[in-house]
Residue frames as qw, qx, qy, qz and C-alpha x, y, z in Angstrom:
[[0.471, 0.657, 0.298, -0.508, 8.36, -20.68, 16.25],
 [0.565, 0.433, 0.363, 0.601, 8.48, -20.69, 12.29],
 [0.106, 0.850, 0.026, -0.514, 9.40, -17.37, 10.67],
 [0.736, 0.613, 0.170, 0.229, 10.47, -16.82, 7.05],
 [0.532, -0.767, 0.040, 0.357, 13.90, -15.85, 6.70],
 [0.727, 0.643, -0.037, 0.238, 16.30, -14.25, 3.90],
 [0.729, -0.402, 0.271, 0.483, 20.18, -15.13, 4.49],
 [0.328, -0.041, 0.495, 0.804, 21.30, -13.71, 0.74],
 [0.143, 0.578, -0.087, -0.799, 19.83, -10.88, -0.92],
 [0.011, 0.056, -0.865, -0.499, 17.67, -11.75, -4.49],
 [0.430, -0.219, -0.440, -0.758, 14.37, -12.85, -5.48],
 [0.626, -0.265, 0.423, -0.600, 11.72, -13.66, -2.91],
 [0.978, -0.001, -0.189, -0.090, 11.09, -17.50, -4.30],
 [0.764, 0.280, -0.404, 0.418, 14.99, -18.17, -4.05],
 [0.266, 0.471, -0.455, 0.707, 15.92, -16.49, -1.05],
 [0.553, -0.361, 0.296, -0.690, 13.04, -16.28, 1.53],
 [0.479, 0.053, -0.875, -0.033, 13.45, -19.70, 3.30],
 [0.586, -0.622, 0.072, -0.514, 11.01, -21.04, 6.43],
 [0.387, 0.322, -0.732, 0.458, 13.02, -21.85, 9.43],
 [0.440, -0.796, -0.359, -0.210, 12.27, -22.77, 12.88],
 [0.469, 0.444, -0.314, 0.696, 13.49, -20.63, 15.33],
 [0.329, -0.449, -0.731, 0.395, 13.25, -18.86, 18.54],
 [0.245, 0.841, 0.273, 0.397, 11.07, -15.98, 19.20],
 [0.371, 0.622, -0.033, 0.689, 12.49, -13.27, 19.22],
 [0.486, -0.700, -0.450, 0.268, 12.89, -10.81, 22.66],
 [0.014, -0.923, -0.333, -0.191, 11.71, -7.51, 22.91],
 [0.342, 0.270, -0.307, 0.846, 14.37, -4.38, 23.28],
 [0.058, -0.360, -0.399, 0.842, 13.53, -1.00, 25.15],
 [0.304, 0.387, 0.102, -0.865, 10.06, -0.02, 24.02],
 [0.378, 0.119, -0.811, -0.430, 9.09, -3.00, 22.03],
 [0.670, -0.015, 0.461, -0.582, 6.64, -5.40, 22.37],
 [0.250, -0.176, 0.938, 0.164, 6.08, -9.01, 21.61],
 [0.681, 0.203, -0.085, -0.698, 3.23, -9.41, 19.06],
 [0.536, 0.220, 0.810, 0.090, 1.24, -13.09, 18.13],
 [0.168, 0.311, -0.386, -0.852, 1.15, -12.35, 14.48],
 [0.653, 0.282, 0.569, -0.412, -2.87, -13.24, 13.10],
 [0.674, 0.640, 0.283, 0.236, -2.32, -12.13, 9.67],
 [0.369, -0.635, 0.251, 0.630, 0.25, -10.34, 7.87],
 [0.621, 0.761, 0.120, -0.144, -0.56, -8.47, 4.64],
 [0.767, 0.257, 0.394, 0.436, 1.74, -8.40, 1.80],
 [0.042, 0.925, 0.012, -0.377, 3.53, -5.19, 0.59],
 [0.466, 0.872, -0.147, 0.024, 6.19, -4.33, -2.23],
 [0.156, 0.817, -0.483, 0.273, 8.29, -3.41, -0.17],
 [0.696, -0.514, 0.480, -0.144, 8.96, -6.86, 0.92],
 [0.880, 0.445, 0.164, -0.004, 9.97, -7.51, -2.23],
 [0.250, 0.906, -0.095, 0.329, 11.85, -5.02, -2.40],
 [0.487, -0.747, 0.424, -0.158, 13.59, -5.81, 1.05],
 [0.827, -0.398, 0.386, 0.096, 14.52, -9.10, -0.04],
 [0.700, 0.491, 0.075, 0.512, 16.44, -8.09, -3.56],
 [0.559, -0.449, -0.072, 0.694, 18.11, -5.55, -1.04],
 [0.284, 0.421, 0.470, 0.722, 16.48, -2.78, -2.77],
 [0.233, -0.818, -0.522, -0.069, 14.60, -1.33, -0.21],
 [0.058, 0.845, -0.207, 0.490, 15.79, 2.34, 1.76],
 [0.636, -0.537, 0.346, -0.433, 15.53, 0.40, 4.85],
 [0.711, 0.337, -0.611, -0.087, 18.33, -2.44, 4.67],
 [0.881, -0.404, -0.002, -0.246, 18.09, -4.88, 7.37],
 [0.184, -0.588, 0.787, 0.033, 20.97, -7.12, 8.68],
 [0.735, 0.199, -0.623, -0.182, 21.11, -10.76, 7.40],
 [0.133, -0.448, -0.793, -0.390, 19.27, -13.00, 7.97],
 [0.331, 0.142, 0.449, -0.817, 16.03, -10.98, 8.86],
 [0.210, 0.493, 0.844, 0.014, 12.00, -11.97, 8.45],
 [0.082, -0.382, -0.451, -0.802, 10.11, -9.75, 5.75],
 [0.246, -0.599, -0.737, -0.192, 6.70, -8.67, 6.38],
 [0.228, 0.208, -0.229, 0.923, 6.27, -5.07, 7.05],
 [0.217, -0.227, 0.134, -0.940, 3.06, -4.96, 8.03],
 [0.311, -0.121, -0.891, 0.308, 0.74, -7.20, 10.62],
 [0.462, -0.535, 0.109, -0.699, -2.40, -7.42, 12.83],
 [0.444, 0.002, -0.820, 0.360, -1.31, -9.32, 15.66],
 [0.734, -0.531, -0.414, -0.096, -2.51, -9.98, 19.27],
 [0.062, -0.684, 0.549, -0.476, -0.89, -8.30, 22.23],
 [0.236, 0.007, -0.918, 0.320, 0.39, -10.89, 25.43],
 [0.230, 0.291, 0.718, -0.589, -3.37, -9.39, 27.33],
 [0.362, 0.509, 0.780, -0.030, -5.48, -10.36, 24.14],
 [0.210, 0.758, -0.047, -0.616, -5.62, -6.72, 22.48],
 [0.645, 0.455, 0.487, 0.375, -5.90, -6.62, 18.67],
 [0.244, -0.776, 0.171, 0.556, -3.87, -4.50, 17.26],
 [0.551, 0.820, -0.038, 0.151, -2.15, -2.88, 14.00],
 [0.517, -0.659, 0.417, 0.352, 1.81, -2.71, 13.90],
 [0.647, 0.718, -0.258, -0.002, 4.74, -2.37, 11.61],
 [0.848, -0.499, 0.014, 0.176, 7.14, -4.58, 12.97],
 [0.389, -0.791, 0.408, 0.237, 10.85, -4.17, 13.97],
 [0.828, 0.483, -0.263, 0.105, 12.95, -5.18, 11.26],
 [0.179, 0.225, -0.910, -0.299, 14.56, -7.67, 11.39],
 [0.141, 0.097, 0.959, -0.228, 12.00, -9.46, 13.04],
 [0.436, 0.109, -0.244, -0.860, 9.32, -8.70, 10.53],
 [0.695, 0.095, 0.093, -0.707, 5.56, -10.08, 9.87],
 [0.733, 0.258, -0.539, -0.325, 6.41, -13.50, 8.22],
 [0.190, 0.179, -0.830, 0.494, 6.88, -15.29, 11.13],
 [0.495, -0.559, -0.665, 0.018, 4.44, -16.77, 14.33],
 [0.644, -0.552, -0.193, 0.494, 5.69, -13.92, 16.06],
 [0.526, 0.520, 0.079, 0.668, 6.91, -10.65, 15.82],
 [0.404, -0.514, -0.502, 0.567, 8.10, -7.61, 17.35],
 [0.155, 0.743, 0.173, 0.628, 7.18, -4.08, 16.92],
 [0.115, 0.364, -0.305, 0.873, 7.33, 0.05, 18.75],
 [0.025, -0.659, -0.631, 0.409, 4.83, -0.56, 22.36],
 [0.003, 0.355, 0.009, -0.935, 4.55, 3.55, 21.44],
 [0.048, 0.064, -0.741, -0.667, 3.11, 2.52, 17.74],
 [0.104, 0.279, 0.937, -0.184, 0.51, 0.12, 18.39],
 [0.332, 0.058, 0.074, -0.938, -2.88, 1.16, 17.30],
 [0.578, 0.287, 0.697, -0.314, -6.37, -0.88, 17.73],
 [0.079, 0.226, 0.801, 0.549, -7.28, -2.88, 14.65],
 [0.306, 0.062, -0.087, -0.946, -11.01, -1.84, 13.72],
 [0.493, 0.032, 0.814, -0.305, -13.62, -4.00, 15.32],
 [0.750, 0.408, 0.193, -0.482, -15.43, -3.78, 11.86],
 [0.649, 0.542, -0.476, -0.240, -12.72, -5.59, 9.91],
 [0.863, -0.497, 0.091, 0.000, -11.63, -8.85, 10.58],
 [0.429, -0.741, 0.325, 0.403, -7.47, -9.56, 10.90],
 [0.558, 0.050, 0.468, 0.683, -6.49, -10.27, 7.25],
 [0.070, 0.942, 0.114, 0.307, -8.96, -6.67, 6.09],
 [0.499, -0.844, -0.112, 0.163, -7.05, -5.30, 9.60],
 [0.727, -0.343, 0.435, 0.406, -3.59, -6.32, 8.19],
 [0.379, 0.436, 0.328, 0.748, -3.74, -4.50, 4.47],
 [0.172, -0.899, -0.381, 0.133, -5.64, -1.50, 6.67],
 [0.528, -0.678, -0.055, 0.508, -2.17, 0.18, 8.05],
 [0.326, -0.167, 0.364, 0.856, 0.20, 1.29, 5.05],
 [0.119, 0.336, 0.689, 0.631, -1.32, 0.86, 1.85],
 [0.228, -0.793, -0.565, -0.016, -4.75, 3.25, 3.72],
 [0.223, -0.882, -0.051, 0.412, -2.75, 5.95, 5.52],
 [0.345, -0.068, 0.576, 0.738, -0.69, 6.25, 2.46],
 [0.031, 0.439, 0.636, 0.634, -3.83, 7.37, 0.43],
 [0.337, -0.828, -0.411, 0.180, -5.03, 9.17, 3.37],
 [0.405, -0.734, 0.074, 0.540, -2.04, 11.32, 3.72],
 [0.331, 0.208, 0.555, 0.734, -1.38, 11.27, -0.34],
 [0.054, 0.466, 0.714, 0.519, -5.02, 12.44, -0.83],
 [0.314, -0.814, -0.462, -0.158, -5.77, 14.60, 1.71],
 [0.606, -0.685, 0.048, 0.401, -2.82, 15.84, 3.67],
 [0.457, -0.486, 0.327, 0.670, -0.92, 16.42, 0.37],
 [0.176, 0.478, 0.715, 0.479, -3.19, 16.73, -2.50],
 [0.287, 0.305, 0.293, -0.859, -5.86, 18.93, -0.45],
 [0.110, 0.298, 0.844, 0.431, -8.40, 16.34, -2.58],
 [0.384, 0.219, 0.340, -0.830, -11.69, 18.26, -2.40],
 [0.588, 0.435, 0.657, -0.186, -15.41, 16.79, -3.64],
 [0.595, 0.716, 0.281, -0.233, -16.15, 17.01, -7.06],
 [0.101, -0.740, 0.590, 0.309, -12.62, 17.17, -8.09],
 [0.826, 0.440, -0.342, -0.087, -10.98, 14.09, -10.96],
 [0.478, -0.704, 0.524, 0.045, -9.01, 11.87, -9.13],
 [0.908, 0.256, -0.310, -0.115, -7.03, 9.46, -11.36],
 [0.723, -0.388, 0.564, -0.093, -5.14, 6.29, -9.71],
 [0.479, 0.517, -0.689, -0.169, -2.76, 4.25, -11.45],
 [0.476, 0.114, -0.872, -0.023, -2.89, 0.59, -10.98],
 [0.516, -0.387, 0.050, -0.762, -6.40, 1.02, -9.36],
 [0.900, -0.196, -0.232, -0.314, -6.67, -2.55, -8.61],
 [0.539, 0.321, -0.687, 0.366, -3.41, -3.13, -6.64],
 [0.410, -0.685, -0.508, 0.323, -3.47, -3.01, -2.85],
 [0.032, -0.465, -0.213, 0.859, -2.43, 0.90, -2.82],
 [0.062, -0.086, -0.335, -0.936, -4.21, 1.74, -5.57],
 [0.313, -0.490, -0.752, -0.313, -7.60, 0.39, -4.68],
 [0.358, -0.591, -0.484, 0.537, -7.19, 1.88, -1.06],
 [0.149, -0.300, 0.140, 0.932, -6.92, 5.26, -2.92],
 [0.322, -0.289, -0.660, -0.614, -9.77, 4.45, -5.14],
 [0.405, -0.464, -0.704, 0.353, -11.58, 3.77, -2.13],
 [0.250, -0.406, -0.340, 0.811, -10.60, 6.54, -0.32],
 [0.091, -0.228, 0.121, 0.962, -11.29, 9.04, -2.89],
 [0.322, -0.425, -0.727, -0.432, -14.79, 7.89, -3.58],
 [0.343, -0.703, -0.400, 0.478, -15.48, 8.68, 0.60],
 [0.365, -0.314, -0.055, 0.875, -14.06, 12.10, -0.33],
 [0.452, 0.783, 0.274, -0.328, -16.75, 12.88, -3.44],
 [0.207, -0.513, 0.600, 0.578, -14.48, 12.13, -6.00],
 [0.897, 0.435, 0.039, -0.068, -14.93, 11.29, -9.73],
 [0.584, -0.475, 0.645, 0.132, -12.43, 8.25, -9.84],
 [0.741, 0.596, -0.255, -0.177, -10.45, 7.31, -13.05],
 [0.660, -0.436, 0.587, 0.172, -8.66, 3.93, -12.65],
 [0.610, 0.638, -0.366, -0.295, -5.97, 2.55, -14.66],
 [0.858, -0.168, 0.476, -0.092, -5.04, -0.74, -15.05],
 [0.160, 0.667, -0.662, -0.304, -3.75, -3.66, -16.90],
 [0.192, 0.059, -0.965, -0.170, -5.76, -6.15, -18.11],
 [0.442, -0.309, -0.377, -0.753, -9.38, -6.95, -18.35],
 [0.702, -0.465, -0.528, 0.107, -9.39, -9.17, -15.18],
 [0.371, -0.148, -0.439, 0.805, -7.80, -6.17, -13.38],
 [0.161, -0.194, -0.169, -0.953, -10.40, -3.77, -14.94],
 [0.513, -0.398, -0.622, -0.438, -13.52, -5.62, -13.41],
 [0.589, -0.402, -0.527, 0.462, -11.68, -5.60, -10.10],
 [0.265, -0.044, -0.141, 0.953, -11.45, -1.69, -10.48],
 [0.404, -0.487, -0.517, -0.576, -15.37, -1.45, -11.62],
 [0.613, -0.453, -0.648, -0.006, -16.20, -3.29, -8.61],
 [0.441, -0.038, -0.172, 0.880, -14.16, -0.89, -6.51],
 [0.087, 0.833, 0.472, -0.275, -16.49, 1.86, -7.66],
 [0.284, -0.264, 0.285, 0.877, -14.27, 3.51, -10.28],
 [0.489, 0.670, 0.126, -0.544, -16.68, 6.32, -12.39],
 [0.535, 0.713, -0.383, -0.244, -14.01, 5.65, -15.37],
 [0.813, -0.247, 0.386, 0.361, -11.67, 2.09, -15.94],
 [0.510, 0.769, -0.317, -0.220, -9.00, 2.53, -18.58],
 [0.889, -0.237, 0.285, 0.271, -7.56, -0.58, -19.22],
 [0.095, -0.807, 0.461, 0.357, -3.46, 0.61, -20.42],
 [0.398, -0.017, 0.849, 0.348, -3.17, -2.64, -22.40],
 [0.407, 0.496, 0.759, 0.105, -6.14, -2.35, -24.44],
 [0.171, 0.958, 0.224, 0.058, -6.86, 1.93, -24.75],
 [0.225, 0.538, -0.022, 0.812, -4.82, 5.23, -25.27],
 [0.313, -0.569, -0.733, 0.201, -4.86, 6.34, -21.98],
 [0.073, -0.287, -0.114, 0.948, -3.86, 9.85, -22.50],
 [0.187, -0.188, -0.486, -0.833, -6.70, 10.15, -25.24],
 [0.428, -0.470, -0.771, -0.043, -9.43, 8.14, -23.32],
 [0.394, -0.496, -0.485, 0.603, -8.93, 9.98, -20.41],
 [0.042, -0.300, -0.016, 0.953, -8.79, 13.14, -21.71],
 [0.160, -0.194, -0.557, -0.792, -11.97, 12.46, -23.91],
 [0.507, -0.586, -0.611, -0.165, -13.80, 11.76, -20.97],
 [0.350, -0.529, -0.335, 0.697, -12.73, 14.83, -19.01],
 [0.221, 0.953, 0.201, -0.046, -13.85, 17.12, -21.84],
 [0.508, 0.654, -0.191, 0.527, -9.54, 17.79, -22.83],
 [0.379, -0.799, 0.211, -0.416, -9.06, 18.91, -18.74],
 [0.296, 0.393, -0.766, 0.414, -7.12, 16.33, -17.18],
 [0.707, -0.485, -0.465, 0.221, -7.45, 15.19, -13.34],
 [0.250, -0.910, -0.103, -0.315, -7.42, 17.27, -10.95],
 [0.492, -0.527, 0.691, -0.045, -4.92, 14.82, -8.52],
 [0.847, 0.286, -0.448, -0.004, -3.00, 11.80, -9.77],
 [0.692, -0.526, 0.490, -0.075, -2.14, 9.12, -7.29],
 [0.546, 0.590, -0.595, 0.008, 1.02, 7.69, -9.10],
 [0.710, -0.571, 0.408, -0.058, 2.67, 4.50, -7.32],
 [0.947, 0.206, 0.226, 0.098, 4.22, 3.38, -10.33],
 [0.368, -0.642, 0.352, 0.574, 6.18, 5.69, -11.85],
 [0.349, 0.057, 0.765, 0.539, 8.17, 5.11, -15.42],
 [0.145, 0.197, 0.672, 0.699, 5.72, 5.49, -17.92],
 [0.255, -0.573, -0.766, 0.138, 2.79, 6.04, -15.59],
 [0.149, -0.815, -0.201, 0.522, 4.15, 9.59, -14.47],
 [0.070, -0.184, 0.537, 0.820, 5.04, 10.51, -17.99],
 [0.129, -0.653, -0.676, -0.315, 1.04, 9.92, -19.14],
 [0.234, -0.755, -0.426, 0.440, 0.32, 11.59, -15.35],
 [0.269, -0.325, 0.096, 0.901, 2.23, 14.82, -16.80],
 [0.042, 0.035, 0.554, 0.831, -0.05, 14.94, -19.66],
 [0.270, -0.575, -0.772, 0.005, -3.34, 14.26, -17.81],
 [0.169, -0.670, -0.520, 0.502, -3.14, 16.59, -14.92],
 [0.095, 0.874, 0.368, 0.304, -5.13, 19.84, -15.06],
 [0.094, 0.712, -0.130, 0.684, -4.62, 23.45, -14.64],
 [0.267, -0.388, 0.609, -0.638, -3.33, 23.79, -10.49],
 [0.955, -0.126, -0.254, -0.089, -4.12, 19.87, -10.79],
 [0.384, -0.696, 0.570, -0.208, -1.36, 17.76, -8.22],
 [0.903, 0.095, -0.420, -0.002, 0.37, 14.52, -9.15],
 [0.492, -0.695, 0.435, -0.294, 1.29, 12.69, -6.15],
 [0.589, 0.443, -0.663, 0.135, 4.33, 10.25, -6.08],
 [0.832, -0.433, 0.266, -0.222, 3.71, 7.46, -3.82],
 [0.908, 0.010, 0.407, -0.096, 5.68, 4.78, -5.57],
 [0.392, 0.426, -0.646, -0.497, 8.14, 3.23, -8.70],
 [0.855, -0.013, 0.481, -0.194, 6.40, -0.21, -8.75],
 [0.700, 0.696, -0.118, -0.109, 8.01, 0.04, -12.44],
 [0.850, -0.110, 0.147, 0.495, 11.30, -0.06, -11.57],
 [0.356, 0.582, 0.147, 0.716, 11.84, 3.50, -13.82],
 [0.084, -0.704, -0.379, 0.594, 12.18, 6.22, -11.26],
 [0.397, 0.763, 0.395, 0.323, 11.23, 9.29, -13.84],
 [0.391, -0.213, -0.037, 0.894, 13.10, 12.69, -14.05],
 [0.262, 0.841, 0.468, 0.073, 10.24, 15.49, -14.35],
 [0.368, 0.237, 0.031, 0.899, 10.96, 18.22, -16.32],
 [0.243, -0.538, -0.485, 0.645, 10.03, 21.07, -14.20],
 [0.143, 0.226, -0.182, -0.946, 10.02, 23.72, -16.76],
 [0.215, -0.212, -0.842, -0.447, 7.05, 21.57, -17.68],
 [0.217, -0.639, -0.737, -0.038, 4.82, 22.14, -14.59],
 [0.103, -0.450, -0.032, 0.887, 5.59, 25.63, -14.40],
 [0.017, 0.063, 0.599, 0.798, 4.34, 25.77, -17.90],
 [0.307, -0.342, -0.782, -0.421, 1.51, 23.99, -17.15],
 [0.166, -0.281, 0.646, -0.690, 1.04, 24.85, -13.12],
 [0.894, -0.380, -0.134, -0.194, 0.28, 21.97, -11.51],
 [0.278, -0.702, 0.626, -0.194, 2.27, 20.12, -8.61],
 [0.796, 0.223, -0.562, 0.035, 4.21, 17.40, -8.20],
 [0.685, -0.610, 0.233, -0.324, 3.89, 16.00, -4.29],
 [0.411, 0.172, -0.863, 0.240, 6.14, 13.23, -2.50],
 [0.768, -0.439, 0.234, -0.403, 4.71, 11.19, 0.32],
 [0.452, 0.297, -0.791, 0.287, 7.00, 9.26, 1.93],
 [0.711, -0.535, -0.321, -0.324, 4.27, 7.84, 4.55],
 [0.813, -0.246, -0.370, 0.377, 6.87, 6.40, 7.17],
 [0.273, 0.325, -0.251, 0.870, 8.51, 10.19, 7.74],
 [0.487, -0.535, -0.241, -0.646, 5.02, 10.70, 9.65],
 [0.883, -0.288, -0.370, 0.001, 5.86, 8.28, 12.12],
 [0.546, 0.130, -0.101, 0.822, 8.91, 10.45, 12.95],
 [0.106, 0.124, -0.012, 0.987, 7.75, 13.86, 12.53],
 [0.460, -0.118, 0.329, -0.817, 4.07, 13.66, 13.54],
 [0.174, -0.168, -0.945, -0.219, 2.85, 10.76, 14.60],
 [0.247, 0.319, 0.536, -0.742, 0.42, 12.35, 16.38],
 [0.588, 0.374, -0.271, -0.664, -1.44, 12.75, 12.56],
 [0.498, 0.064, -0.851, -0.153, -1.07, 9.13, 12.11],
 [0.120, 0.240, 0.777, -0.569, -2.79, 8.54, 15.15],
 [0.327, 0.494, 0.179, -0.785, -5.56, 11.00, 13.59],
 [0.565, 0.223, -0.602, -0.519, -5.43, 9.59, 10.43],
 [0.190, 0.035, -0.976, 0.104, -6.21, 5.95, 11.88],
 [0.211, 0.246, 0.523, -0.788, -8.95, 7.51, 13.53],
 [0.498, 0.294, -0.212, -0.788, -10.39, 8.87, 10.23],
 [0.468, 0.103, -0.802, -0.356, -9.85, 5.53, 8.43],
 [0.106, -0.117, -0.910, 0.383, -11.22, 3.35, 11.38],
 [0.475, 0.359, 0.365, -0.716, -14.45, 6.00, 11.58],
 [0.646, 0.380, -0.433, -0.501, -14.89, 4.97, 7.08],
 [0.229, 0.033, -0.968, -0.096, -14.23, 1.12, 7.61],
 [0.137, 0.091, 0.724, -0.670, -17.32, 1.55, 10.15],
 [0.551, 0.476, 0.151, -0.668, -20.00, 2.94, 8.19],
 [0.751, 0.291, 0.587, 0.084, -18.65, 0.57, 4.97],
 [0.507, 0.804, -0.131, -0.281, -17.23, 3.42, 3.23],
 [0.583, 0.533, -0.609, -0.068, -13.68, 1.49, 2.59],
 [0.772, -0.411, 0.474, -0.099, -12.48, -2.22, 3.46],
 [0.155, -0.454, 0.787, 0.387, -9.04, -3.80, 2.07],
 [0.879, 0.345, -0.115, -0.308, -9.86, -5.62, -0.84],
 [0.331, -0.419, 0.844, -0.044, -8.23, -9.11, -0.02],
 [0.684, 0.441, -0.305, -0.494, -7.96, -10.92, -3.00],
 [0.863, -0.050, -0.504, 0.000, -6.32, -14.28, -1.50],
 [0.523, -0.722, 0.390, -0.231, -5.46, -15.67, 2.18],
 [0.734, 0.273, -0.615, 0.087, -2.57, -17.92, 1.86],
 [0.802, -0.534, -0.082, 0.255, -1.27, -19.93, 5.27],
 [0.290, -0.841, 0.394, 0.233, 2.23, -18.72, 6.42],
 [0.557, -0.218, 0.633, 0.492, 4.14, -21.54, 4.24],
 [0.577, 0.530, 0.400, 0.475, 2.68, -19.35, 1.17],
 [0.595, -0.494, 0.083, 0.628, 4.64, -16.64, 2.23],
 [0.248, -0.452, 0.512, 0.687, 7.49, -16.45, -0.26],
 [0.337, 0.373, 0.595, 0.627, 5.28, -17.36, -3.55],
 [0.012, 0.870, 0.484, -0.091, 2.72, -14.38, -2.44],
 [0.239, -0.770, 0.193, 0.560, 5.59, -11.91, -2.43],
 [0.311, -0.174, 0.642, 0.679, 7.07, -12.97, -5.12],
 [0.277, 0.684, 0.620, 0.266, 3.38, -12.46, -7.04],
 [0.063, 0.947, 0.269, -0.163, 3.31, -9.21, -6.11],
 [0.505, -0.498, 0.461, 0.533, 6.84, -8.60, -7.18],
 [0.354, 0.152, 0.792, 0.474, 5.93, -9.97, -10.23],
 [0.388, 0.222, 0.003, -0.894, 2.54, -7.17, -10.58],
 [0.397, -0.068, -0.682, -0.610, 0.31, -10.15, -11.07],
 [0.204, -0.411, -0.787, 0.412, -1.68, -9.85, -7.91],
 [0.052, -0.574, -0.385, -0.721, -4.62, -8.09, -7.42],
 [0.736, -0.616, -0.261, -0.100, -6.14, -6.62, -4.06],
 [0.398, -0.636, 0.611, -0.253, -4.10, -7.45, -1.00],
 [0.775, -0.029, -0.627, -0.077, -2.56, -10.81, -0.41],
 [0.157, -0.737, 0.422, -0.504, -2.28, -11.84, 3.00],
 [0.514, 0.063, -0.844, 0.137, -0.66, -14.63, 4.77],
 [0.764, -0.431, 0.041, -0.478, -2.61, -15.98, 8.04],
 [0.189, 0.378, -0.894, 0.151, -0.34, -18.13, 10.37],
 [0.556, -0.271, -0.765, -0.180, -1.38, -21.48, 11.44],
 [0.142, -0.064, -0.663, 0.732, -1.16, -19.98, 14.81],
 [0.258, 0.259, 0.058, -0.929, -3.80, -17.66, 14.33],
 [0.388, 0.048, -0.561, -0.730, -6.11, -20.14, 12.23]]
C-alpha cells in the first residue's frame, strides 16, 4: 500500500515522504481500517516537527483522524493507532473506538466530523455550560476548529463573534453564520468587540490559539464569562495572571478532548450522538474547503501549519476515489 511516512523530525514538506509499503497488522483490540478520506489536523503538524504530547516512534504515518471502511463494508469514524496513522491506504485504529460516520455527511464532511466537532462540543457545552442567548466569541472562526465551534454555538442559540485574519477568511466566517466578523488585521478587536457588546464582553471564549488571542480573550470576557483553552496554534503558550480573573470573575477552562477517551468515553459516545442528531437536520456540516488526493498529503499539512488554510482540508486516497 502507499502511506506517508516521517523518518526525521521537522517540517511537514521536508520530512513527510510517500513510500510503498506493507499494510500494517492489527494488535489486540485493533482493527484494520480502508482509509476513504482523512481530514487534516494541526496536530499533524505538530507530530511531524516532534512537537506534539504524543511522540510516535520513527518512521510513523501522520494523520490523526479518518473515515474509513471496516473489512464487512461499515463506515466508520476512527483516530488511528499511531504510528500507523491516516495518511496512508490503510490504517489501523481501537475495534472498542469505532463509531458510525453519519449517513448525512459524505466521507471527506465524515473525516473533519470527529476531533475538531467533539472538541467544541465538549469545550462548549460540557465545559463552558454555553446557554442560549449568551456571546460566544471564537478565535480563528474560519479554521477547521473554529468554524465547528461557530457552528456549534449557533445550534445552541448563541450570538457568535468570529475573529479572523484577513478579508478572504472573514467572508468564510459570514457564511458560517457569524452575528459579528472582526477581521484582527484590519480592526481593534478589543474595541470593536466591546462596542458591539455594549462594553460587556462574551460570555464564553473558544480560544485555540493562544499568544495574543488569550491576552485580547482576558479583556473581552464578561462578568462569570468562561474562556476556554482548546489550543496554541500561535506557538505562544500564555501565562494568565490569575489575580486577574479573580478580579474580574470569570473562568479559565482546559479541554484536552483526548482525556475523554480515557476517562469517559462513554460521553464521547453521547456526544457523537448529539453531533450526528445536528449534522441530520443541517444544523452543522464540516466546512471542507479543499479535497486533495493522498499524494497532496504533505503540502496540505504543511498549509495548515503555515495558518493559511481555511475550513478543513482533507486528503481522499486513490483507493477510496
Amino acid at each position: 500500500m502507499q502511506a506517508w511516512q516521517v523518518h526525521e523530525n521537522g517540517e511537514p514538506s521536508e520530512v513527510m515522504r510517500l513510500t510503498e509499503t506493507g499494510r500494517p497488522v492489527p494488535g489486540d483490540g485493533q482493527v484494520l481500517l480502508r482509509v476513504r478520506a482523512a481530514n487534516v489536523n494541526f496536530p499533524d503538524a505538530l507530530l511531524c516537527r516532534g512537537q506534539y504530547q504524543v511522540r510516535p516512534p520513527l518512521p510513523f504515518t501522520p494523520g490523526v483522524e479518518i473515515c474509513g471502511e471496516t473489512e464487512d463494508g461499515r463506515r466508520v469514524l476512527a483516530t488511528p493507532a499511531l504510528p500507523y496513522g491516516g495518511f496512508a491506504e490503510y490504517a489501523l485504529a481501537d475495534a472498542a473506538a469505532l463509531l458510525p460516520a453519519p449517513e448525512a455527511l459524505d466521507d471527506a464532511e465524515a473525516a473533519a466530523l470527529h476531533i475538531g466537532y467533539q472538541t467544541g462540543w465538549f469545550g462548549l457545552h460540557r465545559r463552558a455550560r454555553l446557554e442560549a442567548g449568551e456571546t460566544l466569541l471564537v478565535h480563528a472562526a474560519a479554521g477547521g476548529v473554529g468554524s465547528a465551534a461557530v457552528q456549534l454555538g449557533k445550534a445552541a442559540g448563541a450570538t457568535v463573534i468570529g475573529v479572523v485574519g484577513g478579508a478572504e477568511k472573514a467572508a468564510v466566517a459570514r457564511e458560517l453564520g457569524c452575528d459579528l466578523v472582526v477581521d484582527r488585521r484590519a480592526e481593534d478587536v478589543i474595541a470593536t468587540v466591546k462596542a458591539a457588546t455594549g462594553g460587556r464582553g462574551a460570555d464564553v471564549i473558544y480560544d485555540p490559539v493562544g499568544g495574543e488571542a488569550y491576552a485580547q480573550s482576558a479583556k473581552l470576557v464578561a462578568f462569570e464569562g468562561r474562556i476556554v483553552v482548546v489550543g496554541f496554534a500561535s506557538g505562544t503558550i500564555p501565562t494568565p495572571a490569575l489575580n486577574h480573573a479573580l478580579v474580574k470573575n470569570y473562568s479559565v477552562l482546559g479541554l484536552h478532548w483526548g482525556l475523554y477517551n480515557t476517562k469517559n468515553p462513554k460521553l464521547v459516545r453521547y456526544c457523537h450522538e448529539q453531533l450526528t442528531e445536528l449534522a441530520a437536520r443541517g444544523a452543522i456540516k464540516p466546512l471542507v474547503s479543499e479535497r486533495v488526493p493522498l499524494g497532496g498529503a504533505a503540502a496540505g499539512v504543511q498549509k495548515v501549519a503555515d495558518g493559511r488554510s481555511t475550513g478543513r482540508i482533507v486528503v481522499t486516497t486513490e483507493v477510496a476515489a
